[in-house]
C-alpha positions, 0 to 999 in steps of 0.5 A, spaced: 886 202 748 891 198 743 887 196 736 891 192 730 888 193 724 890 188 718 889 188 712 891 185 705 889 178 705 886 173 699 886 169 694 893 168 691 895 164 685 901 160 687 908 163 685 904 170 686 905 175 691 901 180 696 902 185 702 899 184 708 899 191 713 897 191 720 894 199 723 897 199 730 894 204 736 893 205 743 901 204 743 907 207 743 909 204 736 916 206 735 918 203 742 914 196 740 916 190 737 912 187 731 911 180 729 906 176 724 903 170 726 899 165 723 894 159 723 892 153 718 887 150 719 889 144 724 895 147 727 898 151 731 900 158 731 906 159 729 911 166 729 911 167 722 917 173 722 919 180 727 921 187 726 924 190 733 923 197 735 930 198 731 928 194 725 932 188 726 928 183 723 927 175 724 923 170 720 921 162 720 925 159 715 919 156 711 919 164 709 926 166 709 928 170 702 921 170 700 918 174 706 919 181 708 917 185 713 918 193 715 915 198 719 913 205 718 913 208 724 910 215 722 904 211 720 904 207 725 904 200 720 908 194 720 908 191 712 909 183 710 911 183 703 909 176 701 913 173 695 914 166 691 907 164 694 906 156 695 898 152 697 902 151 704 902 159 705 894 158 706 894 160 712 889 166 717 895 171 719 895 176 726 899 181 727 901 182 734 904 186 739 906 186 747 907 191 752 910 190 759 905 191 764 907 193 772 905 186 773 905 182 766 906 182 760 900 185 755 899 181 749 894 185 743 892 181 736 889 183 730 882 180 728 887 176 722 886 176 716 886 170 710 890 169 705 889 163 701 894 160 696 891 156 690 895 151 686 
């Protein structure tokens, strides 16, 4: 059973900075692409940044240079390290994964976490 775990949300002054950390289980983590999503309230879901398996990575550009995500496949953990935090970064993040079944694509959440950026 695949579980993500989040972890390192809250309350965060704006310019400020805070580390998000996703437990994976149940998947072969280092064959795994990673990614952040994240959610304000009255929008939509959107892809916040990826690492592929091999670490490359991609990011929105409303993030861009200010966010950083890894990975650390001995601990099975992904990491978003968010920095110069603006109110628009107030969102509920999710981490996610897919596997490729015999038939479709599986996808796995996290339960999310808040970070909330006051001005």
């Amino acid at each position: 059973q695949v579980q993500l775990v989040e972890s390192g949300g809250g309350l965060v002054p704006a310019g400020g900075s805070v580390r998000l950390s996703c437990a994976a289980s149940g998947i072969i983590f280092s064959v795994n692409a990673m990614d952040w999503y994240r959610q304000a309230p009255g929008n939509q879901r959107e892809l916040v940044a990826q690492i592929s398996s091999g670490g490359i990575t991609n990011y929105t550009n409303s993030v861009k240079g200010r966010f950083t995500l890894s990975r650390d496949n001995a601990k099975n953990t992904v990491y978003l390290q968010m920095n110069s935090l603006k109110p628009e970064d107030t969102a509920v993040y999710y981490c996610h994964t897919f596997t490729y079944g015999r038939w479709a694509t599986n996808h796995y959440w996290g339960q999310g976490t808040q970070v909330t950026v006051s001005a």
